[in-house]
N, CA, C and O atoms as a CHARMM CRD file, in Angstrom:
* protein
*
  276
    1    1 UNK  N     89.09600 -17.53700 -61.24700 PROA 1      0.00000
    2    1 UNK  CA    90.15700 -18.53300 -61.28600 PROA 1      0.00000
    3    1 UNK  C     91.50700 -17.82900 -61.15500 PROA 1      0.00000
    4    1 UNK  O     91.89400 -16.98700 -61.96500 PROA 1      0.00000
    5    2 UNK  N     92.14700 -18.19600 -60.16400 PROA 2      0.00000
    6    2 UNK  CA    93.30300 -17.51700 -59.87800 PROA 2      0.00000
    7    2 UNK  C     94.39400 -18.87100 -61.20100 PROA 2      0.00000
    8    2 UNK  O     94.23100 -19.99700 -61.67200 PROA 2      0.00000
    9    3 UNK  N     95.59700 -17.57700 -61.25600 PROA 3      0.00000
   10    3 UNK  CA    96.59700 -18.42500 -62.05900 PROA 3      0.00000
   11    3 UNK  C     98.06700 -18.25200 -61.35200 PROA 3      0.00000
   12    3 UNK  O     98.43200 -17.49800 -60.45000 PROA 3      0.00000
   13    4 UNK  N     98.70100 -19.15100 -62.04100 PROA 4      0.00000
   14    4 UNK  CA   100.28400 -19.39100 -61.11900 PROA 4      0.00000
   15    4 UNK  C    101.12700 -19.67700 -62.66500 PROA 4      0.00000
   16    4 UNK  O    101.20800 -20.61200 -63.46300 PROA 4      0.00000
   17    5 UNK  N    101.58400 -18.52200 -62.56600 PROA 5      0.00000
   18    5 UNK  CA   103.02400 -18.27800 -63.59600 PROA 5      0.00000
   19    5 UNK  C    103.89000 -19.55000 -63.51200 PROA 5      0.00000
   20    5 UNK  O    103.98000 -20.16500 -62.44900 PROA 5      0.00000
   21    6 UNK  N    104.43200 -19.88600 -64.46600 PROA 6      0.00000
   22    6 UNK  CA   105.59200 -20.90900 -64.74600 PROA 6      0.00000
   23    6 UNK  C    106.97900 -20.21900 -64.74700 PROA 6      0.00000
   24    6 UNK  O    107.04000 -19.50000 -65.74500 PROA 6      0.00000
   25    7 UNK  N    108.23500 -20.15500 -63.93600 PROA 7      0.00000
   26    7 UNK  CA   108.92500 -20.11700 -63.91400 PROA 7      0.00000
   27    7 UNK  C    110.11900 -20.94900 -64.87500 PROA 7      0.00000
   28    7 UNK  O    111.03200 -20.54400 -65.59500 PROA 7      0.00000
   29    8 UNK  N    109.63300 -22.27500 -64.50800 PROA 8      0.00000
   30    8 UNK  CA   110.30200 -23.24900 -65.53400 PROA 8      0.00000
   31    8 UNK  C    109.48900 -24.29500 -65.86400 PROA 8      0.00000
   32    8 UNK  O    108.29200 -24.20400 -65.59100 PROA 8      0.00000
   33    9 UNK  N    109.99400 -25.45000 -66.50000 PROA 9      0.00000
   34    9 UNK  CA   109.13300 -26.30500 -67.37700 PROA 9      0.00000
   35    9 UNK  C    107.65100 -26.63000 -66.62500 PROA 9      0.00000
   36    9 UNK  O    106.51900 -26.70700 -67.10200 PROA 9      0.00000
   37   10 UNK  N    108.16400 -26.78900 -65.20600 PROA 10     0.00000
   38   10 UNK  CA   106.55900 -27.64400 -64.66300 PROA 10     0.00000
   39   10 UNK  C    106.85200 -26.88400 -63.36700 PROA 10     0.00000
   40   10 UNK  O    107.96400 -26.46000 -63.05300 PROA 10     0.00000
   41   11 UNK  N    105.92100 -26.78000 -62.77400 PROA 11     0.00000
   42   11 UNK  CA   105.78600 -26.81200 -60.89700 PROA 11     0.00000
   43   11 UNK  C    105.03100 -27.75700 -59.94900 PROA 11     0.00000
   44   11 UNK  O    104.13300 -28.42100 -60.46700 PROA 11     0.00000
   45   12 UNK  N    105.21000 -27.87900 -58.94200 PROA 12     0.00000
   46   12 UNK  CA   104.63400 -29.04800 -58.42100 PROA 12     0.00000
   47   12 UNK  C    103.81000 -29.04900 -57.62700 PROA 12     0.00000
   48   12 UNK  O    103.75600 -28.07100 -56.88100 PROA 12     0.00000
   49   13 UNK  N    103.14000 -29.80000 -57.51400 PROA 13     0.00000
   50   13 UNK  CA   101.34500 -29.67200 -57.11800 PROA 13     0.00000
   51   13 UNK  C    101.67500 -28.56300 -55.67100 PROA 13     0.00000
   52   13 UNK  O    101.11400 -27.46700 -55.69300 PROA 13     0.00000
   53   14 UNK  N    102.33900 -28.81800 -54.79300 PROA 14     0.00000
   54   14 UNK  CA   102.55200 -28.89600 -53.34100 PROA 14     0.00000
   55   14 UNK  C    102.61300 -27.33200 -53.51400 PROA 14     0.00000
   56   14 UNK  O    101.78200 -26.51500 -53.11800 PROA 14     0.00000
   57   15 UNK  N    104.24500 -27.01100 -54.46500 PROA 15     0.00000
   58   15 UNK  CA   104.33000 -25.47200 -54.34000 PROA 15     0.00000
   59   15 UNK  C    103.35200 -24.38000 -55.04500 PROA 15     0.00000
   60   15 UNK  O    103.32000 -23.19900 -54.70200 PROA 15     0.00000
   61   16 UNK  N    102.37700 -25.07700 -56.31800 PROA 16     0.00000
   62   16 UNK  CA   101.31400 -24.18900 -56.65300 PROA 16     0.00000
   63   16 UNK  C    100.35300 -23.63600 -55.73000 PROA 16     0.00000
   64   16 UNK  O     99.92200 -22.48400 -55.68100 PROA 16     0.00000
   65   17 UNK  N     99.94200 -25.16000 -54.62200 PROA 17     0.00000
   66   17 UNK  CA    98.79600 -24.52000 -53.50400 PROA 17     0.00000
   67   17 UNK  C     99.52400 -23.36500 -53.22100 PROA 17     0.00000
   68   17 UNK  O     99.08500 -22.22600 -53.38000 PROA 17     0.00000
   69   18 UNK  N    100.82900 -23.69700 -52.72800 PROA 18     0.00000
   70   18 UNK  CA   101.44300 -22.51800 -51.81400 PROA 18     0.00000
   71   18 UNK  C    101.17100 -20.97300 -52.68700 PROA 18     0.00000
   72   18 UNK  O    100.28500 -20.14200 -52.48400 PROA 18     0.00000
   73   19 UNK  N    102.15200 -20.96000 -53.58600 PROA 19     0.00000
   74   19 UNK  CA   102.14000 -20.30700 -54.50500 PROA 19     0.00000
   75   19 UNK  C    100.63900 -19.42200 -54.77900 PROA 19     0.00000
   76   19 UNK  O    100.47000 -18.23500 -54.50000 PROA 19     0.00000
   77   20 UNK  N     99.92400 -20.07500 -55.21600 PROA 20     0.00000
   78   20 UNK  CA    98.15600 -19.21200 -55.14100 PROA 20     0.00000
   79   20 UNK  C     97.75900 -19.27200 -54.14700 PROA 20     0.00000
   80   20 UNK  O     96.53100 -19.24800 -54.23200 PROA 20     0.00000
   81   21 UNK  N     98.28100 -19.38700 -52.52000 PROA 21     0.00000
   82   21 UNK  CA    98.07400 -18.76000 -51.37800 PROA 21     0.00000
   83   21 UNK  C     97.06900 -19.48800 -51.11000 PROA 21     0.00000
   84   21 UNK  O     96.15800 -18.66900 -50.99000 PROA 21     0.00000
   85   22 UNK  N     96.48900 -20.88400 -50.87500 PROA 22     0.00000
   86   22 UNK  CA    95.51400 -21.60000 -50.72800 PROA 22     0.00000
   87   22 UNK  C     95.90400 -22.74300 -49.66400 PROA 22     0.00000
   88   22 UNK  O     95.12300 -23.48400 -49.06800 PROA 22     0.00000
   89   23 UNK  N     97.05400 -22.70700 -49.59000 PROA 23     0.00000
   90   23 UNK  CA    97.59900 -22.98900 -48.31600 PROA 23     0.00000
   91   23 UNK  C     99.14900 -22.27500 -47.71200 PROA 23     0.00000
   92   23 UNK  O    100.13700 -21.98600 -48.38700 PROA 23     0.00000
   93   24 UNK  N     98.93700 -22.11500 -46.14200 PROA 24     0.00000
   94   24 UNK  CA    99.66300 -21.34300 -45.84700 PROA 24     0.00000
   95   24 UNK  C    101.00300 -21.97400 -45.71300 PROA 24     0.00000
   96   24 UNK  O    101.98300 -21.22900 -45.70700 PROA 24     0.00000
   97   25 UNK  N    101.13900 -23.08500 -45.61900 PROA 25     0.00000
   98   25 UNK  CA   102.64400 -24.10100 -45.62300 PROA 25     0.00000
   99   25 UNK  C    103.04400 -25.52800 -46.92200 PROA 25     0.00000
  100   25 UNK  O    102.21100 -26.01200 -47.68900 PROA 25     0.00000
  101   26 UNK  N    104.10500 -25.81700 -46.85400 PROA 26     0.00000
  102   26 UNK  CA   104.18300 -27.24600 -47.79100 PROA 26     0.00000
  103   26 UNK  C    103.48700 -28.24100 -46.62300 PROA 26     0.00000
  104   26 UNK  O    102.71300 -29.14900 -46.92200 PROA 26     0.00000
  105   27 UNK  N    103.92100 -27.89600 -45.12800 PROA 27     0.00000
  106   27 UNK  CA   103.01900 -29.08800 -45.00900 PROA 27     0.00000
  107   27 UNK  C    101.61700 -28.99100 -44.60100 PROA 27     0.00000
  108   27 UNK  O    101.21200 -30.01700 -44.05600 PROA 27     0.00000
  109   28 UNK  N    101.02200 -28.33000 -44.67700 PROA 28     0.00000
  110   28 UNK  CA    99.18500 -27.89500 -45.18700 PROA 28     0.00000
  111   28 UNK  C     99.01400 -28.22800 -46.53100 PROA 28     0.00000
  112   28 UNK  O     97.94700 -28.77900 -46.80100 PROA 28     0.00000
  113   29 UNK  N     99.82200 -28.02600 -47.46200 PROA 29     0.00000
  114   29 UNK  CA    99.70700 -28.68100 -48.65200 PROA 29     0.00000
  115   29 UNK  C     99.91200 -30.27400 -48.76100 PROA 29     0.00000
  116   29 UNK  O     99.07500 -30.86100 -49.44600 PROA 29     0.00000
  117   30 UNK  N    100.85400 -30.98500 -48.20800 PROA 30     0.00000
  118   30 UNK  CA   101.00300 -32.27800 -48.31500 PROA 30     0.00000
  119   30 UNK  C     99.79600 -32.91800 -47.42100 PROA 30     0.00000
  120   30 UNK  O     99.44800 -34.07300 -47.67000 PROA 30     0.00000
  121   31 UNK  N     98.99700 -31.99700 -46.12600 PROA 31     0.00000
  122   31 UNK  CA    97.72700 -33.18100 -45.83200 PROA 31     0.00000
  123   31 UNK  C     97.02200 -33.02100 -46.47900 PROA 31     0.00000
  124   31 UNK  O     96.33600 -34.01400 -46.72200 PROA 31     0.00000
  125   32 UNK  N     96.69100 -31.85000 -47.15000 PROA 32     0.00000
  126   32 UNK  CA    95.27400 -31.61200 -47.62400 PROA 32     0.00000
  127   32 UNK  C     95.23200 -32.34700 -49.36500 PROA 32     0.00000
  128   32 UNK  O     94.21100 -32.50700 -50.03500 PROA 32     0.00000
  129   33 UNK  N     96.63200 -32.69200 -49.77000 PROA 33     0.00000
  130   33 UNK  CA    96.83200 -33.70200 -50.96200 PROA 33     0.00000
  131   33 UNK  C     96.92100 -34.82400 -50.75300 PROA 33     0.00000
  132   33 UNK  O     96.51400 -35.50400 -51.69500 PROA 33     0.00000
  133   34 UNK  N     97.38900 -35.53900 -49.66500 PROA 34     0.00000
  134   34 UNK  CA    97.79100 -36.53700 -49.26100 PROA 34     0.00000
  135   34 UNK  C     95.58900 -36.86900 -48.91400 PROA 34     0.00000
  136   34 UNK  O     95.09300 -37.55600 -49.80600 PROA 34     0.00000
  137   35 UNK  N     95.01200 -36.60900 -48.27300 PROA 35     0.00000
  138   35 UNK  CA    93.60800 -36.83200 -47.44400 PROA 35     0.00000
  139   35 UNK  C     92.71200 -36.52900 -49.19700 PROA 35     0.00000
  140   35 UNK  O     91.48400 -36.57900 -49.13700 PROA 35     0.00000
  141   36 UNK  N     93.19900 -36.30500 -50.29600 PROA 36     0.00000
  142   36 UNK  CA    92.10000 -36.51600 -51.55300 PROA 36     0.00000
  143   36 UNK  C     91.50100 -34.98200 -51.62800 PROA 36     0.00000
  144   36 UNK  O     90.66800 -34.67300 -52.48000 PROA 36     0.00000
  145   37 UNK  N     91.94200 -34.17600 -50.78000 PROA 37     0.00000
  146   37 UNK  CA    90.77200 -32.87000 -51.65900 PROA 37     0.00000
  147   37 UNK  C     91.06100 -32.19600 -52.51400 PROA 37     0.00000
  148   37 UNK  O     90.24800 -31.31600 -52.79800 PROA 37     0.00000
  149   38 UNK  N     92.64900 -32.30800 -53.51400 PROA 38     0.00000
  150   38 UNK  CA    92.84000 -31.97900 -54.34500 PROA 38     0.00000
  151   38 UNK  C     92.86400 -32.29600 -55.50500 PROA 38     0.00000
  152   38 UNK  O     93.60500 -33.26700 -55.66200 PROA 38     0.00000
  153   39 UNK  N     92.24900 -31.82700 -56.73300 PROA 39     0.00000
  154   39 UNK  CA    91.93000 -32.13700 -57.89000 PROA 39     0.00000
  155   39 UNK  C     92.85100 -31.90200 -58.93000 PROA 39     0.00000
  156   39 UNK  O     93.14700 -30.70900 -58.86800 PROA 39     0.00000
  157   40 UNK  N     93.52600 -32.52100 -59.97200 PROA 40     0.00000
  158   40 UNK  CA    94.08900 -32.12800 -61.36400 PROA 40     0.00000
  159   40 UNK  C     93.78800 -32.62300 -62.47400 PROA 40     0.00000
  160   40 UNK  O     94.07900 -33.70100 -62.99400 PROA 40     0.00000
  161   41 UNK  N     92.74500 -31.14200 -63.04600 PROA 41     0.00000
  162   41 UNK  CA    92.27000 -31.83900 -64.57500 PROA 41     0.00000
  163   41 UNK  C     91.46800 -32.67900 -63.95700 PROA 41     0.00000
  164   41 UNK  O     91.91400 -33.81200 -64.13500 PROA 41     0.00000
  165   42 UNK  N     90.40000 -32.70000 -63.24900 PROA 42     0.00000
  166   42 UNK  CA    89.51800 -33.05800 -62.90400 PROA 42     0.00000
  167   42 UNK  C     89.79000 -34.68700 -61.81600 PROA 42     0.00000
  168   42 UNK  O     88.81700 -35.04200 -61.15100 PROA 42     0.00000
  169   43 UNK  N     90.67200 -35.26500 -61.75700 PROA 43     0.00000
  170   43 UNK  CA    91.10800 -36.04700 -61.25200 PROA 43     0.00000
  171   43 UNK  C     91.88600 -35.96300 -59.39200 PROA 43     0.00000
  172   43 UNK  O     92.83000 -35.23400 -59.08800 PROA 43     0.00000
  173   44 UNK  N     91.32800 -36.68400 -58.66500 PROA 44     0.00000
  174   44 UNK  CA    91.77200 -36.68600 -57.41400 PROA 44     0.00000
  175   44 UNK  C     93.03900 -37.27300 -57.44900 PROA 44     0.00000
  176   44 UNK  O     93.15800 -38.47200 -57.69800 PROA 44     0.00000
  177   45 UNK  N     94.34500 -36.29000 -57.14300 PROA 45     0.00000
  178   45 UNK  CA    95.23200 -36.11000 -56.91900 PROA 45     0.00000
  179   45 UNK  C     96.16900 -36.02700 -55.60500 PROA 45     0.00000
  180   45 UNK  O     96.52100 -34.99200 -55.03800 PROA 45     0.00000
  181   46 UNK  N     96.49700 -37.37400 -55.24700 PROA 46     0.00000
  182   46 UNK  CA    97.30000 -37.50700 -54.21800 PROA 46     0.00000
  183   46 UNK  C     98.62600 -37.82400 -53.96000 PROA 46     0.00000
  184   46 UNK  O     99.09700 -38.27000 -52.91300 PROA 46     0.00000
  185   47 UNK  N     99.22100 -37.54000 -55.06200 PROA 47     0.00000
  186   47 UNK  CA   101.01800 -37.16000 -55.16000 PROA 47     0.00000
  187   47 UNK  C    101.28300 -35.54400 -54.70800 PROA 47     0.00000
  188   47 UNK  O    100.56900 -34.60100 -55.04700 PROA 47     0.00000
  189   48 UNK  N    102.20000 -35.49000 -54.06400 PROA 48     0.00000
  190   48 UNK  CA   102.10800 -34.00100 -54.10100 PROA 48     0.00000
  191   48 UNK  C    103.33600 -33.60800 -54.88100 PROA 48     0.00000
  192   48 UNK  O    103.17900 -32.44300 -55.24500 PROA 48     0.00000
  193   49 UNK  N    104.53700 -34.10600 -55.30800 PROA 49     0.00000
  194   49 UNK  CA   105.14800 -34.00800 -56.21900 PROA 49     0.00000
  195   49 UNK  C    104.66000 -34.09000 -57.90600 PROA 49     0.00000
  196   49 UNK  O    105.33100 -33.87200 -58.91500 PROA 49     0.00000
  197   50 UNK  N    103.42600 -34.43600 -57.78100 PROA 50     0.00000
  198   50 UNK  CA   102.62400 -34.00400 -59.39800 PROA 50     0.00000
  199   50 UNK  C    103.72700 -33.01400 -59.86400 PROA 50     0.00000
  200   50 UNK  O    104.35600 -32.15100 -59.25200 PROA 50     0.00000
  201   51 UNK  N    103.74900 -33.46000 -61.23800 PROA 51     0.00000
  202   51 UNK  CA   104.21000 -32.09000 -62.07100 PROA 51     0.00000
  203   51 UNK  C    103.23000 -31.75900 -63.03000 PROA 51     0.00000
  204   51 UNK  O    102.70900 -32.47600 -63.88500 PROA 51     0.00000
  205   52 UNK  N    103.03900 -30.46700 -62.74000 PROA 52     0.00000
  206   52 UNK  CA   102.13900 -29.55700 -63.71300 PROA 52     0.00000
  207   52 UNK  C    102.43700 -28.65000 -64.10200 PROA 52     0.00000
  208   52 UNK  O    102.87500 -27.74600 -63.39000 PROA 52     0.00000
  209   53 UNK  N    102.23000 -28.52000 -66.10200 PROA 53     0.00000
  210   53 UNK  CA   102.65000 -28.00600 -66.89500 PROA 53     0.00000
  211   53 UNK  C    101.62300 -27.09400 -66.91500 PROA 53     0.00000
  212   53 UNK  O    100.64400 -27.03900 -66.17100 PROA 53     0.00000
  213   54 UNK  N    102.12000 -25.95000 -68.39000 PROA 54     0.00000
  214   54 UNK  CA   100.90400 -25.20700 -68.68700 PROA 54     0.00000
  215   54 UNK  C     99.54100 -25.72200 -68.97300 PROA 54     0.00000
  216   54 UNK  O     99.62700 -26.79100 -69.57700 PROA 54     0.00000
  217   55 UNK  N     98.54300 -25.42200 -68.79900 PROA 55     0.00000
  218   55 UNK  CA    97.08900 -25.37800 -68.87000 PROA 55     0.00000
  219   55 UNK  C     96.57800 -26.56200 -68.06600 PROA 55     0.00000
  220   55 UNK  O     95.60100 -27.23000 -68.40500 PROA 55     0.00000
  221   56 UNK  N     97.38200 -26.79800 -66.86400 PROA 56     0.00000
  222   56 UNK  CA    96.65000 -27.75300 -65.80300 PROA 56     0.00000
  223   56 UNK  C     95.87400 -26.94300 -64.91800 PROA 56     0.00000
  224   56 UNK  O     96.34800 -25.83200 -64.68100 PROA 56     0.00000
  225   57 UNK  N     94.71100 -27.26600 -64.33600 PROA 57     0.00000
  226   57 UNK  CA    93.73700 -26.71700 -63.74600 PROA 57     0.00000
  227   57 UNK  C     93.41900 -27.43400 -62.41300 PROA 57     0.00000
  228   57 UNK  O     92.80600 -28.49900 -62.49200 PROA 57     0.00000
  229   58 UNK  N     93.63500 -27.14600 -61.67200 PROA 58     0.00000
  230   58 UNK  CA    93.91900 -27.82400 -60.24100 PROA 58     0.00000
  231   58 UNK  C     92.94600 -27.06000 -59.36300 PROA 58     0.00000
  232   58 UNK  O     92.90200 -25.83300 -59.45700 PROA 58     0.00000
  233   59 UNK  N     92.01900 -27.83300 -58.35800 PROA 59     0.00000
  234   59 UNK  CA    90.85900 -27.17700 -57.86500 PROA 59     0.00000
  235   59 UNK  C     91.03700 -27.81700 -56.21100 PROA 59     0.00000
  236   59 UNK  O     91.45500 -28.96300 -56.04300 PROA 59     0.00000
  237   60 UNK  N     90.69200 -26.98600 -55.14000 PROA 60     0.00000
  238   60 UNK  CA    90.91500 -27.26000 -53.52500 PROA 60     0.00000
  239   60 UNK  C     90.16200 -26.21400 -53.65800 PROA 60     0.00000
  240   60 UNK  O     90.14100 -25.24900 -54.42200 PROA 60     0.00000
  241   61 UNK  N     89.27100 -26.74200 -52.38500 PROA 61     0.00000
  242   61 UNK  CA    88.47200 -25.68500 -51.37400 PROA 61     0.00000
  243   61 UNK  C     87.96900 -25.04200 -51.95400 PROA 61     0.00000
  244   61 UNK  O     88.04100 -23.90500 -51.48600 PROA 61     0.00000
  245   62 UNK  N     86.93400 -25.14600 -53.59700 PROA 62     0.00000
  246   62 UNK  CA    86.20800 -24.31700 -54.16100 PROA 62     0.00000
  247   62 UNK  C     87.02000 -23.52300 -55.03300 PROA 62     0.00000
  248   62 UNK  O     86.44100 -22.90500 -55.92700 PROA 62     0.00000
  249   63 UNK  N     88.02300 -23.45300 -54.94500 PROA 63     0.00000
  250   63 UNK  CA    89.04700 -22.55400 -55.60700 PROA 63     0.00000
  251   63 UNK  C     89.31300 -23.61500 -56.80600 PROA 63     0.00000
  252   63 UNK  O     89.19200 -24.83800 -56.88200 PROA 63     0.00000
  253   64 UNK  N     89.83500 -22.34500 -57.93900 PROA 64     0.00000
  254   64 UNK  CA    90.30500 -23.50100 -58.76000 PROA 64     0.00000
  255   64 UNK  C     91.50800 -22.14300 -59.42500 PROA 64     0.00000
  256   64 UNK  O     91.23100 -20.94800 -59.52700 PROA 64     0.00000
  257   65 UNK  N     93.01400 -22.90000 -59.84100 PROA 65     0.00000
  258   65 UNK  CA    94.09400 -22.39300 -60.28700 PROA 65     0.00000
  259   65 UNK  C     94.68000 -23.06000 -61.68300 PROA 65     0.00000
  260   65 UNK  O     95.13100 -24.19100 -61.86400 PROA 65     0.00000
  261   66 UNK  N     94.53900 -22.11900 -62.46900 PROA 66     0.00000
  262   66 UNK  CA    95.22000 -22.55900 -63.90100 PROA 66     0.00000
  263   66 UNK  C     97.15100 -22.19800 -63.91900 PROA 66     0.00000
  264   66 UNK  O     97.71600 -21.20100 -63.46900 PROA 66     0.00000
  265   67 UNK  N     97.76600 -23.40700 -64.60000 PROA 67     0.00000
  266   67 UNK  CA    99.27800 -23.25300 -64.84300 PROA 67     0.00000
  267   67 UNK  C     99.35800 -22.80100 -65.68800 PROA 67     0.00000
  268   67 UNK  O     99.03600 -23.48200 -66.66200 PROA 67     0.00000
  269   68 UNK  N     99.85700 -21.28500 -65.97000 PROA 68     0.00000
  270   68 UNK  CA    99.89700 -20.66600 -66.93800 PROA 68     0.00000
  271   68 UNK  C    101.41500 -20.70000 -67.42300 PROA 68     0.00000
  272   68 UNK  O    102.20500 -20.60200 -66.48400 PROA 68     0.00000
  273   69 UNK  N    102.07300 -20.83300 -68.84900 PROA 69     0.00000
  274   69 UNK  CA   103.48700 -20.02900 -69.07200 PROA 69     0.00000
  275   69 UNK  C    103.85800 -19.03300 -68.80000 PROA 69     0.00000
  276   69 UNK  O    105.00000 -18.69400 -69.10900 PROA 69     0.00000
C-alpha cells in the first residue's frame, strides 16, 4: 500500500491519484473518477474534488493508497 503525505488539512481525490503516481495527469484522473473505478473507504467515488483526510484509503487499478499526516 503506497501512502501520500498530507501537506495540509485534506487533499483531493484527483491530486492523490496524481501524487501516488497512478495516474499520469489531472485529466487521467478526472476520467478514470468520473467512469466509477475509484474507490474511498470502500465506496465508489465519483467527485474528484473529494476531500480526504488522514486515514482515507482510496483504491484504483488494484492499487490501494492510504492519507497519511
Amino acid at each position: 500500500m503506497k501512502t501520500v503525505k498530507l501537506r495540509d488539512e485534506y487533499i483531493k481525490l484527483g491530486q492523490a491519484l496524481k501524487a501516488a503516481g497512478l495516474v499520469s495527469s489531472g485529466l487521467d484522473a478526472k476520467f478514470v473518477i468520473q467512469d466509477g473505478l475509484v474507490k474511498v473507504n470502500g465506496e465508489v467515488e465519483t467527485q474528484r474534488g473529494k476531500k480526504l483526510y488522514d486515514g482515507a484509503v482510496v483504491e484504483f487499478d488494484g492499487e490501494q493508497i492510504k492519507i497519511v499526516k
